[in-house]
Structure formats: C-alpha cells, structure tokens
C-alpha positions in Angstrom: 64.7 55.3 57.3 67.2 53.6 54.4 68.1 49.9 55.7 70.9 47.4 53.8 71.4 44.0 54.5 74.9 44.3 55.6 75.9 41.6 57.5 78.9 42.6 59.4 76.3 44.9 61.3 75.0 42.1 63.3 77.3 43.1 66.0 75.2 46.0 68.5 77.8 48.3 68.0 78.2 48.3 64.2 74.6 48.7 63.7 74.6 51.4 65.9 77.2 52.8 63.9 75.6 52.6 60.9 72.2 53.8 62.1 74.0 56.6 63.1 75.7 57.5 60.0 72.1 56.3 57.8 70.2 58.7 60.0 72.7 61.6 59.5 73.1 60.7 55.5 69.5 60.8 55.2 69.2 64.4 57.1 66.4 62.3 58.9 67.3 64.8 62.1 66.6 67.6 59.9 63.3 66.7 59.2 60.0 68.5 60.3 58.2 67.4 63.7 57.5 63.9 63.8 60.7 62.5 62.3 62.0 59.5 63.9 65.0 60.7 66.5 68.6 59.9 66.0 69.5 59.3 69.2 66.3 56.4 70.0 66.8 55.2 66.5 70.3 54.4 68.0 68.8 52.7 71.5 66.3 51.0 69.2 68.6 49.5 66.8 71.8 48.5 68.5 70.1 47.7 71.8 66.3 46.3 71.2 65.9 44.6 75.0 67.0 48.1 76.2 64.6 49.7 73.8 61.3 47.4 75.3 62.3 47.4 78.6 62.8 50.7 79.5 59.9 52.2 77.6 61.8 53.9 75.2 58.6 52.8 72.7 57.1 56.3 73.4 59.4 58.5 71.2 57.0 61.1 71.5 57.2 61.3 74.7 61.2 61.5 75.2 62.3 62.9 71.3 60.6 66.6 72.8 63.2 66.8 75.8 66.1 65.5 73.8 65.5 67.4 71.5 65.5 70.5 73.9 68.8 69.1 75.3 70.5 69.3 71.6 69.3 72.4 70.7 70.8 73.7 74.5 73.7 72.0 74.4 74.4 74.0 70.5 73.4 77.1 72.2 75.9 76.5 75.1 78.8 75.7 73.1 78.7 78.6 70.5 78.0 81.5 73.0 81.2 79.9 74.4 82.9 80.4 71.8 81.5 83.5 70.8 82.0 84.9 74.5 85.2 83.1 75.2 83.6 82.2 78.4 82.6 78.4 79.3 80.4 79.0 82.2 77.4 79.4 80.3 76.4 75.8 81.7 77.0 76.4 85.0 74.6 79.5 85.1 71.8 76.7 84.4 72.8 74.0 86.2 70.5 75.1 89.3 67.4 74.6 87.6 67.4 72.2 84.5 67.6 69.1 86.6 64.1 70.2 88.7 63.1 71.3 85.0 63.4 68.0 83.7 61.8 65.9 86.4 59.0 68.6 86.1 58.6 67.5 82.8 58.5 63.8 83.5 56.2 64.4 87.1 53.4 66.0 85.4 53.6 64.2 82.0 50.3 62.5 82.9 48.7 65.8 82.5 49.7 66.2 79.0 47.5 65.9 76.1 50.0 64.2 74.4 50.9 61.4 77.1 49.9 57.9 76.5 46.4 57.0 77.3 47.4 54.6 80.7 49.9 57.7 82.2 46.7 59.6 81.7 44.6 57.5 83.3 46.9 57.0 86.3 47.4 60.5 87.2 51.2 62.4 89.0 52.6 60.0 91.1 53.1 60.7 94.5 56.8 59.5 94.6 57.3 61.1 91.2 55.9 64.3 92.9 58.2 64.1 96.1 61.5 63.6 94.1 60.5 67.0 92.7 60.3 68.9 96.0 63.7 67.3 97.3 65.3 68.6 94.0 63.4 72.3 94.1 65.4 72.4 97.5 68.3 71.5 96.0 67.9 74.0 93.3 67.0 76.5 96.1 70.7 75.9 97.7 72.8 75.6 94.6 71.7 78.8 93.1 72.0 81.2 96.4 75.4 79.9 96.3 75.6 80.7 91.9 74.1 83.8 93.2 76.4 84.9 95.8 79.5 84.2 93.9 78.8 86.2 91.0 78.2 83.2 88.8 74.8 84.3 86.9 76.7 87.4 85.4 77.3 86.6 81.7 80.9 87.9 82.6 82.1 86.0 85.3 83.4 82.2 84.2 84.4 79.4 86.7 88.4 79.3 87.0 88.7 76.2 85.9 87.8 76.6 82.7 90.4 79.2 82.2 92.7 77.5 83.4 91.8 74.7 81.8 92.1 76.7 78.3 95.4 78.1 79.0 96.6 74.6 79.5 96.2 73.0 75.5 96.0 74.1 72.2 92.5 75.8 71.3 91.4 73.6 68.7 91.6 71.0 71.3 89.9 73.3 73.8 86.9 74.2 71.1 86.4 70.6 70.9 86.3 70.0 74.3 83.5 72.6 74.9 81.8 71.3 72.0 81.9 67.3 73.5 82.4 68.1 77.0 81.2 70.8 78.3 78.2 71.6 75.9 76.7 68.1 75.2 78.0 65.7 78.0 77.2 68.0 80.8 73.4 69.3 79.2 72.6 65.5 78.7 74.0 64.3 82.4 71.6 67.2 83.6 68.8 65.3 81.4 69.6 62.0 82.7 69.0 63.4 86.4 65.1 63.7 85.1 65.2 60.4 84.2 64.7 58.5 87.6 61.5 60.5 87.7 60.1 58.9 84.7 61.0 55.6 86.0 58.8 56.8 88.9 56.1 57.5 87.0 55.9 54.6 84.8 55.2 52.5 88.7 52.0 51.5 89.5 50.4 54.4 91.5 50.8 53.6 95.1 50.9 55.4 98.5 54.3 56.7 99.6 56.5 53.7 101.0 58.9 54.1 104.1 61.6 54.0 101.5 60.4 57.2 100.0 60.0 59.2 103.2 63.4 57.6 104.2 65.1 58.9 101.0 63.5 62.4 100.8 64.6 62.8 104.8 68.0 62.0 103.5 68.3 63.9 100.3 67.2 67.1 102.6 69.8 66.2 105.1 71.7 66.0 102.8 71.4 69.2 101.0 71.7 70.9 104.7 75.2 70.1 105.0 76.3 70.6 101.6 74.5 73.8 102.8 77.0 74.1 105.7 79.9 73.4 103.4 79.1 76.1 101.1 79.0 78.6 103.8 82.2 77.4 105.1 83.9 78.1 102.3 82.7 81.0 101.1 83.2 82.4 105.1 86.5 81.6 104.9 87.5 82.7 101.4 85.8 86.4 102.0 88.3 86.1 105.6 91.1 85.5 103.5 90.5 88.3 101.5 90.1 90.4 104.2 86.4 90.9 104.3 85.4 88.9 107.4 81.5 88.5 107.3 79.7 90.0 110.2 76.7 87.5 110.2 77.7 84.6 108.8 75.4 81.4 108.5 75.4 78.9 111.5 78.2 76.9 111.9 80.0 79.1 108.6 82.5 80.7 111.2 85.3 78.3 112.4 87.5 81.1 113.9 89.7 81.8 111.2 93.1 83.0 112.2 95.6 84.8 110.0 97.7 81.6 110.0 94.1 79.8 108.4 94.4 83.0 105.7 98.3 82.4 105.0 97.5 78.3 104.3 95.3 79.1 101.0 92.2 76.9 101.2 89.9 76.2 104.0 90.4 73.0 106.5 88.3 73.3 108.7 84.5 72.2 109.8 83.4 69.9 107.5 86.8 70.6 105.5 88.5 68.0 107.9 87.1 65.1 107.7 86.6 65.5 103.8 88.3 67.7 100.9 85.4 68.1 98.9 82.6 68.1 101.7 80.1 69.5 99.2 81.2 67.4 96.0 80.4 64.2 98.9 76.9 65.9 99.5 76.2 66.7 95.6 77.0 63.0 94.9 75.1 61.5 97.5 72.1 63.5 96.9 71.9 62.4 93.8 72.2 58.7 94.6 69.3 59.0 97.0 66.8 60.5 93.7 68.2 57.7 91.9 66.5 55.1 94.4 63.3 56.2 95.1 61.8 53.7 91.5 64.9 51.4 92.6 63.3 50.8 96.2 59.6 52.0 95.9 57.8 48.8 94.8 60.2 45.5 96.1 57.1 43.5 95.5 55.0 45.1 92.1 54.5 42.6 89.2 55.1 45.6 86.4 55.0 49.2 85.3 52.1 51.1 83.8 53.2 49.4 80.0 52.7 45.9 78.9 56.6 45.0 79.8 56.7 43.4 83.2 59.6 44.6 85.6 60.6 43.5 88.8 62.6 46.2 90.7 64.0 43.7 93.5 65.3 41.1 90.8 67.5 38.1 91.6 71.3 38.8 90.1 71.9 36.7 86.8 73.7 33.5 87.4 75.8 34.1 83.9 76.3 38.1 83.2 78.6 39.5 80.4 79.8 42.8 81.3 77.9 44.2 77.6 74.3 43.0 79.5 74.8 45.5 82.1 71.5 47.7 80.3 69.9 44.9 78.3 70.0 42.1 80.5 66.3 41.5 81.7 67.2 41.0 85.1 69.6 43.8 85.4 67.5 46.3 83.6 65.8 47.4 86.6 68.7 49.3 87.9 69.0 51.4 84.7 67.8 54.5 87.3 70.8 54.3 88.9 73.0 55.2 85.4 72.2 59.2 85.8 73.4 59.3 89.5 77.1 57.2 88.0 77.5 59.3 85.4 76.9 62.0 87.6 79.7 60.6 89.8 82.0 60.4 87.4 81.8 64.1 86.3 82.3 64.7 89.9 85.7 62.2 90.0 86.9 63.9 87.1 86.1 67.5 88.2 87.9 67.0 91.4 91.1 65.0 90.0 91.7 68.7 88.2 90.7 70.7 91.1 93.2 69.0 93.1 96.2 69.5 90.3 95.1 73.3 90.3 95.1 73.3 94.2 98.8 70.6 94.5 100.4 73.4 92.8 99.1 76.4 94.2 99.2 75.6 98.0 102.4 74.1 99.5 100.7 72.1 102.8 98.0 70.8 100.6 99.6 67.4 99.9 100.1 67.0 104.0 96.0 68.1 103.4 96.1 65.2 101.0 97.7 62.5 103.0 95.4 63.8 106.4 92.1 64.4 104.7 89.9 61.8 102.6 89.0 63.0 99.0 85.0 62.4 99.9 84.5 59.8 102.5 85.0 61.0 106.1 85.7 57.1 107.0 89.0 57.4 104.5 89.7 60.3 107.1 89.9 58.5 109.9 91.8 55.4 108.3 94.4 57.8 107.3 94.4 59.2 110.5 95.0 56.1 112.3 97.5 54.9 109.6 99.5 58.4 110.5 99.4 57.9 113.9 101.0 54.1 113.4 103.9 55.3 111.6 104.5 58.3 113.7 103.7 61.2 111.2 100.5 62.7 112.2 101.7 65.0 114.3 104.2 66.1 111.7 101.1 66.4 109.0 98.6 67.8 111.3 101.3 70.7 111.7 101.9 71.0 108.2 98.0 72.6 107.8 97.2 73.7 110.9 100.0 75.4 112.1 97.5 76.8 115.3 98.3 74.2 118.0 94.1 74.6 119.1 93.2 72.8 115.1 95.6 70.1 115.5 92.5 67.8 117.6 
C-alpha cells in the first residue's frame, strides 16, 4: 500500500477518500489472495477506534465474506441487466442472511480461525440466533415460493414500475448502487450480530436469549399470518378463492372486499404493512442477543475490553456514534437500522404505487397506522374526536359488519 504525507487528509473522511482512491490506483483489489481489502483498509484508515474495537484486526477472517458479497452483488447487477429483470436479489434473500450467520456460528471450527475462537468452540447464543433465522428463512421462502418469485422470469412489480418511472441510465445505476451492492451488503450485515456473539465469552444461555428467540419466533408466526392473509385475499380477488386456506388466512372476503383493491382486514387493520412491522422487528430482536447477553462480562474473546451495558458519554459528537468507546458496544444494532431503513424506503414507494391505484386507500391511510398498531388506535381516537371515523371507516369497508 502507497502512503503520502498529505496533510489535508488528517480529517477521517479525507483519508478515507484517499485510501480509497490509493487502493483502487494501485489495483491492490485486484491482487492475488492475501491482498489487503479495500473496504477494511477503509475502516482501518479513516476510523482506527472502530477498527480495534470491533475486531476488524482479523481481515482474514471478514475479507473471505466480503469478498463473496462483491463478487454477488456484480453477479446480481449484470444478470439484471442482461435479463432486464431486477429480482435476481430477491430470489436469494431467503437464505443469505442464515448463510452468513452460518459462516460467523461455526467460524471456530475453521482451520483458518484465530487460535482463542478455536479454543472457545460455537457459541451457544451464536448457535440459537441461527435456528431463529433458519425459521425465518423457512417462512420467507414458502411465501418466494408460492408467488412464483424463484422463476428467473417473474420480477417483483416494483421494480418495473420503478424502471418505467426515470431515464435508464439512471435506472442502470440504481441497480448497480441500490439494488445490487446496498441490498447484498444489508443482507451481510444481518450476519454480523452473530459475530459479535461469537467474539463473547462462552457462557450458558441467559434469560435474555431465551426471551429473544421466544420473540423472534412469535414473531415470524404472525408475519406468517400476514402473508397468508394476503395472499388469501389477493387469489379471492382474482376469483380463485382457496379451499383450505391457513388458520386465520380467511377473513370472509366479500365482493365489496374484492372491488376495494388491497386487503384490510386481520392483521391489515390495525397496521398497513403488518408483515414489513414483523420483518423489522424480527430483525431487531437478532440484533440484541450480544447487545443484552453479557450486562456484566469484562471483554470479548480478543485483547480489547468491551462492556455491553456501558454508561452513555457525558460529551458525544454525533461523528462518535461507531468510534466512541463507550458507544461502540451497540455497533450490533447498525445491521437491524439499516435494515429499517430499506424497509422505510420500500414502503414510502409501495404506498405511492398503492395512493394512485386504489381510490379509499388514503381513508386506509388516515384509519390504519403505517407499522405500529398503537398509531392505529391514536388515529382512531383522533377520528372519533372530530367526528370522521364513521365517514372513513365507510370509505374501506363499505360492509357495515368490518366497520367494528
């Protein structure tokens, strides 16, 4: 690695920019196994507290899946553009998070893990994280399945849209920054609370852990519920009612349900996106299993002490939120944010698509709470206080017997 004493690099950012552009001058990432990655050499650079704390000191140890998540992500985005179809992401999605924490689980059984994760063995809370996502994995891809998404042909309707909607040079670059990189490495970072895990001290399972995995099940079970309600409904509106549908799937659809467009019923009214609420949550429990494990251990299995309970900084600078000591900690908690913020994004389109296609779903709107059920029942009450939620609850369902 080339290094100039360049002093307006002092600045994190500018030396991160610079790394950056040294590493790809150099054609460092273009060297054989062994080369030092672009992406740490960034991290270690620009953010050298983030770099020590967080373990990224084993290069070997994280450059392998990165590197995997690059070579995807290229994959993704020119059979995208090759196929014209951006769904190529989405047929993965079920598995490559469980993948990942896989990966990061059994590490200590690899020759090539450091010597003190080989000596500890899996961790048990490492372990469990794992079977909580396999069951998610088991629930998102019946769903994939059932809706024709693993055929190479078939593309979410979004992304058509989506494509019809700007110029294509604009579109080519979106799949190239969007939806081949961002969304491969937010799938990566979903591993990443697992490695956390398995850089604790290896412990019994805590009450914490056992609470989480009870919730991150529950969890799953009614995003479970949500799917099916939907996809009961959708095949009624099409006219192919489902003969044995899954428990509480069936809400009695009636032909005025068909005529509104989208389905408002079950766990569709008390939130609008029922099963973005459950994927969201779900991953916010994974994310606190390290978070909540150890509230009293001195350190993880390398020679930088953490505290996972710590005190809150008395002076903190928005910029420390990853390198502060005492903040660092939380860094688990970045893949399930990110992961929200896909999910805020994704829905702010879905609901343009849906304002403009359905004419009672802004009454749906002003009713119904995007996630949170509570935001239901405060717009309810607000509704009710200025005499319109009688007018609304019409509006979407017209059948007098939904209207409770």
């Amino acid at each position: 690695m080339r290094t100039r004493d360049v002093d307006v690099m002092s600045a994190a950012p500018f030396k991160g920019i610079y790394f950056f552009l040294d590493c790809v001058s150099s054609r460092s990432f273009l060297q054989p196994p062994g080369y030092e990655n672009m992406f740490l050499t960034y991290i270690q650079h620009s953010y050298p507290t983030l770099w020590t704390n967080l373990n990224l000191q084993r290069p070997d140890v994280l450059e392998g899946p990165i590197d995997f998540v690059i070579l995807e992500s290229l994959v993704t985005f020119l059979a995208g553009e090759i196929t014209g179809n951006s769904s190529h992401v989405d047929r993965v999605w079920t598995f490559l998070p469980p993948l990942y924490t896989a990966y990061f689980t059994f590490l200590p059984l690899f020759n090539w893990a450091p010597p003190d994760l080989k000596a500890a063995g899996v961790s048990n809370r490492a372990l469990l994280m794992l079977v909580a996502q396999c069951v998610w994995s088991f629930r998102l891809s019946y769903n994939t399945w059932r809706r024709d998404l693993f055929k190479l042909s078939e593309e979410d309707y979004r992304w058509a849209l989506l494509r019809d909607r700007i110029p294509s040079l604009l579109y080519t670059l979106f799949n190239l920054g969007f939806i081949a990189f961002t969304q491969h490495f937010l799938l990566f970072a979903q591993g990443l609370p697992a490695y956390a895990a398995t850089l604790q001290p290896r412990t019994a399972l805590t009450t914490s852990d056992q609470v989480l995995f009870a919730l991150g099940v529950t969890t799953v079970l009614f995003q479970f519920i949500a799917d099916n309600q939907q996809w009961t409904y959708q095949n009624f509106k099409r006219g192919n009612k489902l003969e044995n549908p899954w428990p509480f799937a069936d809400c009695n659809w009636t032909e005025l349900d068909a005529k509104r467009g989208f389905v408002a019923e079950g766990l569709w009214s008390i939130s609008r996106h029922p099963n973005f609420l459950c994927e969201q949550l779900f991953w916010f429990w994974t994310a606190l299993y390290p978070v909540l494990g150890e509230p009293s251990h001195s350190g993880t299995l390398s020679t930088t002490p953490i505290s996972y309970l710590p005190r809150w900084p008395k002076s903190f600078h928005p910029r420390e939120l990853f390198t502060h000591p005492d903040v660092t900690p939380f860094w688990p908690l970045a893949s399930a944010l990110s992961y929200a913020m896909l999910f805020a994004a994704s829905t702010v389109f879905s609901e343009s698509v849906s304002s403009g296609k359905y004419v009672s779903y802004a009454f749906y709107q002003e009713r119904v709470g995007t996630f949170s059920p509570f935001t239901t029942v405060i717009k309810k009450l607000w509704l009710g206080s200025t005499g319109r939620l009688a007018t609304v609850d019409a509006a979407i369902w017209k059948d007098e017997k939904k209207r409770e």
